[in-house]
Structure formats: structure tokens, C-alpha cells
C-alpha positions as a printed Julia matrix, in Angstrom:
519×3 Matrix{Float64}:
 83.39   11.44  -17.11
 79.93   12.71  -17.73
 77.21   10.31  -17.13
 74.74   10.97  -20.38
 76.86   10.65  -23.51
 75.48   11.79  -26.9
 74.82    8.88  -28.84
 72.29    8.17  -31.68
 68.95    7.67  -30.27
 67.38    4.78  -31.41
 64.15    5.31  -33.43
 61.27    3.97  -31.21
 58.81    2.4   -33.53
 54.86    1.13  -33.26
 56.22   -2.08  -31.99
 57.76   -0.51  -29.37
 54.88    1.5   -28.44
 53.0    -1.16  -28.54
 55.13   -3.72  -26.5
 55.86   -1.02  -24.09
 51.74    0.17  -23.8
 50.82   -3.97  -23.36
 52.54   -4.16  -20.28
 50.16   -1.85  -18.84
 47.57   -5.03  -19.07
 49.45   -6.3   -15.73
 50.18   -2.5   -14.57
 46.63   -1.15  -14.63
 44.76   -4.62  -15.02
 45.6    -5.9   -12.05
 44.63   -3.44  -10.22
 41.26   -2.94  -11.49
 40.8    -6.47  -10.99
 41.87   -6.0    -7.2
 40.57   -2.95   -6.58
 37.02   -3.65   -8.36
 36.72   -7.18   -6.83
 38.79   -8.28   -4.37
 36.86   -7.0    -1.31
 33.73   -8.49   -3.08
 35.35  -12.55   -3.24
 37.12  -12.15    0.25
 33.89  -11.28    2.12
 31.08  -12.75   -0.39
 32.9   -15.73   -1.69
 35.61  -16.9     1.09
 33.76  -15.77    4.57
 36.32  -13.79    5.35
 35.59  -10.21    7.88
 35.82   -6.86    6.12
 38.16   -6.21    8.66
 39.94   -9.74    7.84
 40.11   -8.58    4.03
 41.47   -4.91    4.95
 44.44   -6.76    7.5
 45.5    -8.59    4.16
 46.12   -5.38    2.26
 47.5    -3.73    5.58
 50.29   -6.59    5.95
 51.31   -6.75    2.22
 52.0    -2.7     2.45
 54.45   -3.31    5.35
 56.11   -5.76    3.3
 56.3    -3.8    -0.22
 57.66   -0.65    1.77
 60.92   -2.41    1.65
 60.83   -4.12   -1.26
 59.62   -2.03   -4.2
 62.38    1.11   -3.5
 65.08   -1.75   -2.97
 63.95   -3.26   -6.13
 64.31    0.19   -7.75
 67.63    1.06   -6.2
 68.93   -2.33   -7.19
 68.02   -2.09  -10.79
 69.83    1.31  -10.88
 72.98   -0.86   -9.66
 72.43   -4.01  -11.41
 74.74   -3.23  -14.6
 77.27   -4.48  -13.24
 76.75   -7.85  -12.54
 77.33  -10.6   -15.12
 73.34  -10.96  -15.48
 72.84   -7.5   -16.21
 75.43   -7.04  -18.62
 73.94  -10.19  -20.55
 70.41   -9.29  -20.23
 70.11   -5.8   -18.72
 70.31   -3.55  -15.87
 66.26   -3.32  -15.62
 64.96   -6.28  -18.26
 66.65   -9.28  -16.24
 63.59   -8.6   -13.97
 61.63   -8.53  -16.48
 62.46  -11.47  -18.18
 62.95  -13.12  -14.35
 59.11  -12.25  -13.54
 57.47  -14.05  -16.28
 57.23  -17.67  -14.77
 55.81  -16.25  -11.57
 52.76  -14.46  -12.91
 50.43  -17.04  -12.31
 50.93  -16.56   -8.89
 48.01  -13.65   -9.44
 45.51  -16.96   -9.92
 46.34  -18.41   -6.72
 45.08  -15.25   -5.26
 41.34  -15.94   -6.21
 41.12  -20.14   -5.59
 38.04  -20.17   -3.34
 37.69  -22.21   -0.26
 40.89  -21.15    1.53
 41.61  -20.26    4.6
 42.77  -16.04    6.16
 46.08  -17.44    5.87
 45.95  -18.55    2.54
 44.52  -15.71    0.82
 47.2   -13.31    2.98
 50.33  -15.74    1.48
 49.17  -15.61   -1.7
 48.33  -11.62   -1.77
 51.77  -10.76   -0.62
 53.47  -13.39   -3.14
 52.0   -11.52   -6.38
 52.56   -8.11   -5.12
 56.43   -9.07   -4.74
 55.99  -10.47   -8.08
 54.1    -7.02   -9.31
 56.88   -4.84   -8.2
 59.92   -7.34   -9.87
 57.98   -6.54  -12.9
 56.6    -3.22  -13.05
 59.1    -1.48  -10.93
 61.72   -1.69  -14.0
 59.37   -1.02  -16.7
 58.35    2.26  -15.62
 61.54    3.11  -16.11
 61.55    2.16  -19.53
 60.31    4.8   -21.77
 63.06    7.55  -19.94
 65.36    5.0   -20.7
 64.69    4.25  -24.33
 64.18    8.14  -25.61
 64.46   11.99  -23.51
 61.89   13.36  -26.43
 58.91   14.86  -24.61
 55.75   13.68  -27.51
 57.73   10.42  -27.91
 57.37    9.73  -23.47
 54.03   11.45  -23.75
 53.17    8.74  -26.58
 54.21    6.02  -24.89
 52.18    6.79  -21.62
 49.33    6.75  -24.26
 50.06    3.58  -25.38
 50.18    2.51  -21.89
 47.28    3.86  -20.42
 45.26    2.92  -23.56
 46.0    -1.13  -22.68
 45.34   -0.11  -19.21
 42.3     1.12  -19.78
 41.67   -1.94  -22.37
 42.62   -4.35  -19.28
 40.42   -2.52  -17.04
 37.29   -2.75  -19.37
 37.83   -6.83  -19.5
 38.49   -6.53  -15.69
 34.75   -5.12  -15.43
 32.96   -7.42  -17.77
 34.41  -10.89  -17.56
 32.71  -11.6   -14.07
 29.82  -11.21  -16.24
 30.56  -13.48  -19.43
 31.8   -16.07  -16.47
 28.7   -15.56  -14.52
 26.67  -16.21  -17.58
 28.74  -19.2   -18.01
 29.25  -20.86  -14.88
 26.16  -19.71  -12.67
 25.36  -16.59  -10.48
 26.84  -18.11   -7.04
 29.91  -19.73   -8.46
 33.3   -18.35   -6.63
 35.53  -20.37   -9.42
 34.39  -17.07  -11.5
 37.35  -15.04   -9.94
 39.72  -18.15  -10.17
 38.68  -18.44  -13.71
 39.08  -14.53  -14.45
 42.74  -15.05  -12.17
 43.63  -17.91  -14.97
 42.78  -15.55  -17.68
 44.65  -12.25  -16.64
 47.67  -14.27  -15.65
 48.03  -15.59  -19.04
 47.58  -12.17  -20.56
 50.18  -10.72  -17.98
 53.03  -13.62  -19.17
 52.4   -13.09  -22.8
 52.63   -8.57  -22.48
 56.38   -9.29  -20.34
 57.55  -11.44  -22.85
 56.29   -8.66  -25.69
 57.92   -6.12  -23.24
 61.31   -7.89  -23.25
 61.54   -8.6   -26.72
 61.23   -4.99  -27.81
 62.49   -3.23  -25.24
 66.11   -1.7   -24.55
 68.1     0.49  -22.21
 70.2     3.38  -21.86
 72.48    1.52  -19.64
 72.87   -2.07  -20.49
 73.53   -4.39  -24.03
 74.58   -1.87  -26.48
 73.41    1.19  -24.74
 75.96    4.05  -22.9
 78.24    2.5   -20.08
 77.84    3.93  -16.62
 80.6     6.37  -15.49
 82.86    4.97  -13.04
 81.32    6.32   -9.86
 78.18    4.22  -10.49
 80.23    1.31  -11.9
 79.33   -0.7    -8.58
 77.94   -3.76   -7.41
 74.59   -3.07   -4.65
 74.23   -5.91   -2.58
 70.94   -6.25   -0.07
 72.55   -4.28    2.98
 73.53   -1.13    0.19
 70.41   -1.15   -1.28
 68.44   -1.62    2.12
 70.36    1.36    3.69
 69.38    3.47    0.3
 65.78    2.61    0.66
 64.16    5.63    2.88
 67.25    7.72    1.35
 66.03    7.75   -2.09
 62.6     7.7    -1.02
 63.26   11.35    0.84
 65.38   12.83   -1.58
 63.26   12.1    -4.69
 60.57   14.35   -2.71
 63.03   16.72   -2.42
 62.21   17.6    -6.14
 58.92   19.79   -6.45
 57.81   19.17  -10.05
 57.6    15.45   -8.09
 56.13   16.46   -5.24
 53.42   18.0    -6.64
 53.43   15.4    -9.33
 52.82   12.73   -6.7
 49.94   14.88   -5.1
 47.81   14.44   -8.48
 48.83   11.22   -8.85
 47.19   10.21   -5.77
 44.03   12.36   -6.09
 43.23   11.08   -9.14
 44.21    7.24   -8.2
 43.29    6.91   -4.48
 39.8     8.96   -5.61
 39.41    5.69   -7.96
 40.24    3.13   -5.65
 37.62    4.21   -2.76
 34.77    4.58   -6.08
 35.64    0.83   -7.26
 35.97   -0.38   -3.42
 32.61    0.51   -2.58
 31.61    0.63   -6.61
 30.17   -3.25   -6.2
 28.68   -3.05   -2.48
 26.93    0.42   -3.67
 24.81   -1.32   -6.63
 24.13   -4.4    -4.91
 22.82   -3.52   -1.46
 21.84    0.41   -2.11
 20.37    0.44   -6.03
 19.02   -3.22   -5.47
 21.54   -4.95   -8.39
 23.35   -7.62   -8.4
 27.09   -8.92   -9.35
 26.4    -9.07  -13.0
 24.89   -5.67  -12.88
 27.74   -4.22  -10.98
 30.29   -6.1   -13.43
 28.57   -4.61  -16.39
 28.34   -1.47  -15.49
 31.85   -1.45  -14.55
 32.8    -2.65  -18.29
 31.1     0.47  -19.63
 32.46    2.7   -17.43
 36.15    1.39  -18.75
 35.17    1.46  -22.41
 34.17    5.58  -21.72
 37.66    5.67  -19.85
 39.09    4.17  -22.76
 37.9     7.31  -25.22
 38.65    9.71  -22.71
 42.09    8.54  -22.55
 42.79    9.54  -26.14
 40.96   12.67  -25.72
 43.58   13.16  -22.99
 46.49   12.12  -24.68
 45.87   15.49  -27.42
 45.04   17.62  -24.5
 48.38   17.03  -22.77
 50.25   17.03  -25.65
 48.67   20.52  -26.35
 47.78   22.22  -23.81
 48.64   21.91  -19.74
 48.22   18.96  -18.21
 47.42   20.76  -15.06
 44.37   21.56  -17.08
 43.67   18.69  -18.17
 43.38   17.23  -14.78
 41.26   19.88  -13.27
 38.29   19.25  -15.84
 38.72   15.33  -15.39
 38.51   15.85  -12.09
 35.23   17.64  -12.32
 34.07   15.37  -14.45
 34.66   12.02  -12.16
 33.34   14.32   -9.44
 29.84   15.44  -10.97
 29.58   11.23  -11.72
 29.77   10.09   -8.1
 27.85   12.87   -6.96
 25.0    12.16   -9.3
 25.49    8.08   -8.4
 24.66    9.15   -5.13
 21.63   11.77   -5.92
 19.96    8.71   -8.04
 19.93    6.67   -4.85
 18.5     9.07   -2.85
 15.83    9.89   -5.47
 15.34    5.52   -5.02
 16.55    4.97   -8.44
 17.67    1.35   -9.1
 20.2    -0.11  -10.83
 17.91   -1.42  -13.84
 16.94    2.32  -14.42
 18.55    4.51  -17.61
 19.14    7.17  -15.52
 22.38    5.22  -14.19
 24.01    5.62  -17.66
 24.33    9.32  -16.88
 26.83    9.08  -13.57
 28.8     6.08  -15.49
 29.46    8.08  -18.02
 30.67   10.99  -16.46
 32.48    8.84  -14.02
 34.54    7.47  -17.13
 34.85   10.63  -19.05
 37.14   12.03  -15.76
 38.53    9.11  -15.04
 40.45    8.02  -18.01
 41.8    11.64  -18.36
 43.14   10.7   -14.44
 44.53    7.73  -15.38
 46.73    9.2   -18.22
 47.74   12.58  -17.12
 50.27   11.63  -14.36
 51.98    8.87  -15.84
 52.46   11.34  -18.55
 54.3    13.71  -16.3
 55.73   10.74  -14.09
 57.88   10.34  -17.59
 59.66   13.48  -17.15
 60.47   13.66  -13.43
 64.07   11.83  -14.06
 64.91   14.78  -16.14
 64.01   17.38  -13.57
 65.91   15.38  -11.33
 68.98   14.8   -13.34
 69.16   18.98  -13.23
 69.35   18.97   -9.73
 72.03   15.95   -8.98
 73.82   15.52  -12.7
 72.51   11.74  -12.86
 69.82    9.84  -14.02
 67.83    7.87  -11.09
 64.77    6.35  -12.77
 64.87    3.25  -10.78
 64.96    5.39   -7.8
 61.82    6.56   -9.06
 60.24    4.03  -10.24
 60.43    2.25   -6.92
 58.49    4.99   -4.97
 55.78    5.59   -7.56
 55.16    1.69   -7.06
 55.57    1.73   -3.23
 53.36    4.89   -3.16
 50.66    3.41   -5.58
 50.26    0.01   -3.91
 50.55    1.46   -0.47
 47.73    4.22   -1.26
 45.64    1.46   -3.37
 45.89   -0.67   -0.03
 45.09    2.18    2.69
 42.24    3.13    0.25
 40.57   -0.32    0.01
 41.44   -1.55    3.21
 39.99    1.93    4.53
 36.71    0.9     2.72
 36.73   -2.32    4.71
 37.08   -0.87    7.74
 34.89    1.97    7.82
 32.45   -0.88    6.12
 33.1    -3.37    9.22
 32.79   -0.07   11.37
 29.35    0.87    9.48
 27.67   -2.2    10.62
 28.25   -4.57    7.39
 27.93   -8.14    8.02
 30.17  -10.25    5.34
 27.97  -12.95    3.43
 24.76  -11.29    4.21
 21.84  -11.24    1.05
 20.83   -7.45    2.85
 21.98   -5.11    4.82
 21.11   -2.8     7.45
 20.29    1.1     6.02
 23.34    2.74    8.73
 25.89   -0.22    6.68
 24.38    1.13    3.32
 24.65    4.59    3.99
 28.16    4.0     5.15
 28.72    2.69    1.34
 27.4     5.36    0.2
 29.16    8.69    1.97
 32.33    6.21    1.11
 31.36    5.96   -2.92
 30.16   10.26   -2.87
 31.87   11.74   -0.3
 35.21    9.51    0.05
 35.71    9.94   -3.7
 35.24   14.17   -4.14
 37.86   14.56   -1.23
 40.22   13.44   -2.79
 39.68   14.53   -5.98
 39.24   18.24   -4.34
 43.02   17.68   -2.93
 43.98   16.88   -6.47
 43.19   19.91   -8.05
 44.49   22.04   -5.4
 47.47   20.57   -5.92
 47.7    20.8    -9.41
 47.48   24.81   -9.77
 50.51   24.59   -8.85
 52.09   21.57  -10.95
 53.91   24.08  -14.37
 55.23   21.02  -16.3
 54.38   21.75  -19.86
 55.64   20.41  -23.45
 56.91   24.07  -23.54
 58.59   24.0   -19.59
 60.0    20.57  -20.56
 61.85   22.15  -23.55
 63.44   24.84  -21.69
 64.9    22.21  -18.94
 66.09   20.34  -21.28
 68.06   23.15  -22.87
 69.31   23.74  -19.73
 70.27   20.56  -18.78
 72.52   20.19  -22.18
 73.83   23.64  -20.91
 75.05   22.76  -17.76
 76.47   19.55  -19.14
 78.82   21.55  -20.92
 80.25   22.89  -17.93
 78.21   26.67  -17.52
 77.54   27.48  -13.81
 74.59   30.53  -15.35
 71.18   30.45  -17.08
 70.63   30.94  -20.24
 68.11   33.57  -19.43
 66.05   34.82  -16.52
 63.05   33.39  -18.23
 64.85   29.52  -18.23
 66.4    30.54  -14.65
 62.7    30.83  -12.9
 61.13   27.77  -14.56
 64.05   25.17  -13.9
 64.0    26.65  -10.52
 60.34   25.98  -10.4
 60.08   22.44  -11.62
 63.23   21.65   -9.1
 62.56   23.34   -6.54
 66.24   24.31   -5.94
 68.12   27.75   -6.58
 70.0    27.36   -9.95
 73.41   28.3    -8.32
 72.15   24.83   -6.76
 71.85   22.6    -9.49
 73.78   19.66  -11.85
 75.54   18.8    -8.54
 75.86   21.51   -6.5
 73.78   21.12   -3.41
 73.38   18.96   -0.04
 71.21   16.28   -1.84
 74.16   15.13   -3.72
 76.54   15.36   -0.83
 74.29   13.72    1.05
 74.37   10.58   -1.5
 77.92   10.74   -2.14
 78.97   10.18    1.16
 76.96    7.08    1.25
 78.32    5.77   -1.81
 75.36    5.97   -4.27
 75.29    8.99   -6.69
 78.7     9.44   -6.77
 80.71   12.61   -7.67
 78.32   14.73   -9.65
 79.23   16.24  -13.34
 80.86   19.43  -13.32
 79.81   19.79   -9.45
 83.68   20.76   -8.88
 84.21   23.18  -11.96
């Protein structure tokens, strides 16, 4: 029995865009929030060590590396179970996650103690992955048309970016209110993104739906199977290692984290930069963050045309520039002995923002399409099994990036709670802010020359996909045979089933036979 049965899509309406975009308010807003201020309230606010603050972020990696792919893998599995044939395979997390969102306030309630802060860090990022882990999967689940997934990244990314610009100025309009040295700023700012993160689930939920699940396509019997913790433990590292068996996802992931990790050293050592090297303060740093957002926020639609046009390998390449020439110039300015209060800081934010909103929106538009490149390869379609290692891969690299800051910080002679700070600790922040940021961004684009996923490449594998389901073993055409083989990675005498990938899965009971693999 073939897996993907033809059935009338359901039309995906602005509702649905917009639901689905909201939940990127949690998605990307919480980690602006973390990544923008976190290291600022731990060592400013709480006394806590630089190092102290990175061994928080270290710990809750350990811990996510098993939960987010399980989490994935047992969404995949979960349609079989009376609670996700009543409320859905992926939205029963969904749904489950909403009354344990304000855990992200207890994260900033000042005062605490190491142990505190490290409890509470670990609780919301369990909490983060329940959530997000089985929305990402979403928008493959609810349509297979290339503009409709590339229009529902936008919608994403555009309330990410929205998030993120409220992430950089409410310190400010809570400073303003409640004084410059008051910690219950971040609790305040926790209260107010929690609330926002409850009411974009319960928007999610409500006008969402699945392939799999209340009134979408059964799953064929070989996946019509319970996974318990042991099953889904043992398929943790296995579907991590064979979704980078796919190329187009390999090299997908290599963006993704040149143009993410780049961001999360910049906002890591964003704050500490204007405050101890351009002389500014919290406020300062929080407004200047805002504006950065809002010039993310317009660069995101100018992205969103650009992909849908052109290459998004493109794309990336002149955001990448962009974000480049702006931390570059950040760091020129303070050499010069420009301060924060001068103009001339305008000029870096805004080409900061300019490349970094394209960043943010170009690989989650691709990320959309890996399932179908995969689904070529082993006849199925694995989303959770993606979605779990983009979010173990995103939170583990946003981690390792800020917790790098803090280190290297502690290393470069920065004392926690101090009003100044020595020039070797400040020119540490500095080579972390310029230097840290272009590297990555540099390994980026050198990926992405060789990343061919286009509106027009997508068409063809799709083509060839509805081929093969009908039970042809050749290409269409040369042309279609060299750029499936290039997005898979795999020889197309290889593909819908027909290679050790699948075996490998089959024999431990998780993809099951493939379709056609046997005719």
C-alpha cells in the first residue's frame, strides 16, 4: 500500500498562514530573547561567572540531544495511539505544551541561586522542543506546493522577526518604567513573552491539520505502530545519521548554521560590545537591538520575493555580505573611538539587519522541502525525523555559540558585575562580535555554491517522485536524472526504496518496507 495517497488538498487560507507564521513568536522570539540577553541577566543581574552562565547552556545541550530527535521520532509514531487519533499525530504536543509555557518566566526571576537558573533553563527548553519540534513539521504536512511552503516560512519568519524586534526594545520601555538597575525587567519581559507564546499555540492548534491524523490519509500498515521510549531512544542517533545522508540536507544544514550560529555570537557579545567598548549602556544596547529587528523585518520580505524568484543560494550569499560588511564596520567605528551616542552607528545596524533577516528566512524556506527530497530516496515521509534534528542542531549550535562567548569572555579577562572592564576583556568582545561573526558567515557561503534547490529543481523532483510512485524504476529524462541525483545525493537506480538507508531502517523496525522497492 503506498504511503502518500492522492487526496484533495485542502486549501490553506490567510488564517492558516497566519496561525502557522504566529508560532514563530515562541520559535524565533525566544531565542532572541536568550540569545540577546541571557548572558547579560546571568552575569549582570544574578552574580553568576561567565563560565557559570556558559555550564548552564552546556548541560541543557546534553539533555536536548536525546530529547528533541526522540520527540521527533515519536511524533512520526504517535498516530496510533488513542491520543493521536483524537487530537493528532503532531498537534497533541501542541495542544499538551500550552500550560507549560510560562515555565520561560521562571527562567529570568532574579535572586536565585546556579542551581536555580540551570533547573529552570533545562525545563523550558524540554518545553521548547514539545512545541516546536511538531510544528516545523507542519507546513509539509498541510500542503507539498513549493510557493504555498515558501509562503508559509514567510509568514513565519515575518512573526519571528516581529518577536525579535519586541525582544530588543522591551528592556527599554521596562527600563524606562521600572528604573535602570532593576533585574525584575527580564522577569517582567519573561511574563510578557510567555503570554504571547500560550496565546500563538493555541492559534496554531486551532488552525492547523495533518496529513496523518483526524481526517487526513491513514498510515500504511508498516508504520501502523506504536513507539514506546526504548524504540524511539534506539532510533535517535539512527535518524539523526541517515537524515545527513541526504545532500540537499546536508548542505542545507551548513547554511543554516552559518547564517544562525553567525547571529548568535553577534547578539552574545552584541550587549557587552556597546556597553563596555562604545561607552553605552543597557537601554542603548536594547534600542539599538529593536532597530536592527525592525530592518530584519523588511529584509525578510525582500527575501521572501527573492527566493521565490530567483536562487536562494543567491539570496544567501548577498545577505551574507551584507551582515558581514555590518559587523565589520561595528568594529571599524570602535577603533576610530566612535561611541554609541554617535550617528555613525546607524550605518553597521543597518547593514547588520538588511543580511540578517534575508538569513533568517532563506533556510527555513528550504528546510520546507527537505522531506520531499527525502521521501525520493526512502518512499516515506519523515518530517518528524527532521524536525527533531533541525531543533537539536539549532539549540545545540545556539548553546555552543553563546556559551563559547562566555568562555572565551571568562578566558579574556571579564569580571561578571563589574561597571568597567579591562581593554584585553574588551578586545576579546570585540574579535568575538567582528571576527567570530564573518567566520561563520564565510563557511556559509562556501557552502551554499553548492546548495541547487530551486522553485524550478523542486518541480522536477516532484515530477519524479509522482513517477516513481507509479511504479517506473527510470528517469524521465537525463536532465531530471542529474538534478534528483543532486539534491539526494544517491544514484537514481538508488532511489524510492532501493538502497542501504532503507534496509538499514527496516531491519530495525521503523521505515518499513519501502513503495515499489520490490517491483
Amino acid at each position: 500500500m503506498p504511503q502518500s495517497q492522492s487526496v484533495a488538498a485542502r486549501p490553506v487560507r490567510l488564517r492558516n498562514y497566519l496561525a502557522y507564521g504566529s508560532n514563530d513568536v515562541l520559535g524565533a522570539g525566544s531565542m532572541a530573547v536568550i540569545s540577546g540577553w541571557v548572558l547579560i541577566f546571568y552575569t549582570q543581574f544574578c552574580g553568576l561567572s561567565a563560565g557559570q552562565a556558559a555550564t548552564i547552556f552546556a548541560v541543557a545541550r546534553v539533555l536536548d540531544a536525546f530529547a528533541s530527535p526522540m520527540i521527533g521520532y515519536i511524533s512520526d509514531h504517535f498516530g496510533t495511539t488513542a491520543l493521536g487519533r483524537r487530537f493528532g499525530r503532531r498537534r497533541f504536543f501542541i495542544l499538551a505544551a500550552i500550560p507549560l509555557l510560562p515555565s520561560f518566566a521562571l527562567m529570568w526571576l532574579p535572586g536565585q541561586s546556579f542551581w536555580y537558573y540551570l533547573v529552570s533553563y533545562v525545563l523550558f527548553e524540554l518545553v521548547y522542543a514539545m512545541e516546536i519540534i511538531p510544528f516545523e513539521t507542519l507546513a509539509a504536512e498541510m500542503s507539498s506546493d513549493y510557493r504555498t511552503k515558501a509562503k508559509f516560512a514567510g509568514f513565519r519568519i515575518l512573526f519571528g522577526q516581529a518577536a525579535a524586534i519586541l525582544a530588543g526594545f522591551l528592556p527599554l520601555w521596562l527600563i524606562e518604567a521600572l528604573g535602570r538597575d532593576s533585574a525584575d525587567t527580564f522577569f517582567y519581559m519573561g511574563l510578557i513573552f510567555a503570554a504571547l507564546f500560550m496565546v500563538t499555540a493555541a492559534m496554531l492548534y486551532l488552525f492547523s491539520w495533518e496529513r496523518h491524523g483526524p481526517g487526513g490519509v491513514p498510515l500504511p500498515p508498516e508504520q501502523r505502530h506504536s513507539a514506546g521510549p526504548l524504540e524511539a531512544l534506539k532510533a535517535l542517533y539512527r535518524n539523526l545519521f541517515s537524515t545527513m545522508r541526504i545532500r540537499a540536507f546536508r548542505l542545507h544544514l551548513g547554511m543554516y548554521l552559518g547564517g544562525y550560529i553567525s547571529q548568535d555570537v553577534f547578539n552574545a557579545a552584541f550587549t557587552f560590545f556597546v556597553i563596555f567598548a562604545l561607552a553605552g549602556t543597557t537601554a542603548v544596547a536594547s534600542g539599538l537591538l529593536g532597530t536592527m529587528y525592525i530592518v530584519q523585518f523588511v529584509a525578510v520580505i525582500i527575501a521572501i520575493n527573492m527566493a521565490l524568484r530567483a536562487s536562494p543560494s543567491r539570496a544567501y550569499q548577498i545577505a551574507a555580505a551584507s551582515f558581514a560588511a555590518g559587523a565589520l564596520t561595528l568594529i571599524g567605528l570602535w577603533s576610530m573611538g566612535i561611541t554609541a551616542t554617535s550617528a555613525m552607528i546607524w550605518l553597521p545596524i543597518a547593514l547588520a539587519g538588511l543580511g540578517r533577516g534575508a538569513l533568517n528566512y532563506i533556510p527555513w524556506a528550504t528546510y520546507n522541502y527537505m522531506a520531499d527530497v527525502d521521501e525520493i530516496v526512502t518512499g516515506r515521509r519523515r518530517e518528524g525525523a527532521f524536525a527533531g534534528v533541525m531543533t537539536f542542531v539549532r539549540k545545540a549550535t545556539q548553546a555552543a555559540a553563546v556559551a563559547g562567548v562566555g568562555f572565551v569572555m571568562q578566558a579574556g579577562g571579564f569580571v561578571s558585575g563589574a561597571a568597567q572592564q579591562s581593554h584585553g576583556a574588551i578586545l576579546t568582545i570585540a574579535l568575538l562580535l567582528g571576527l567570530g561573526t564573518v567566520a561563520m558567515l564565510v563557511f556559509g557561503v562556501i557552502v551554499s555554491l553548492r546548495f541547487r534547490l530551486s522553485p524550478a529543481t523542486h518541480a522536477v523532483l516532484m515530477r519524479e517522485i509522482e513517477h516513481l510512485r507509479s511504479g517506473a524504476r527510470t528517469p524521465t529524462s537525463p536532465e531530471a536524472q542529474a538534478v534528483v541525483e543532486d539534491l539526494s545525493g544517491w544514484r537514481y537506480d538508488q532511489l524510492w526504496g532501493r538502497n542501504p538507508l532503507v534496509e538499514q531502517d527496516s531491519a530495525n523496525g521503523d521505515l518499513g518496507k519501502p513503495v515499489n522497492a520490490g517491483h
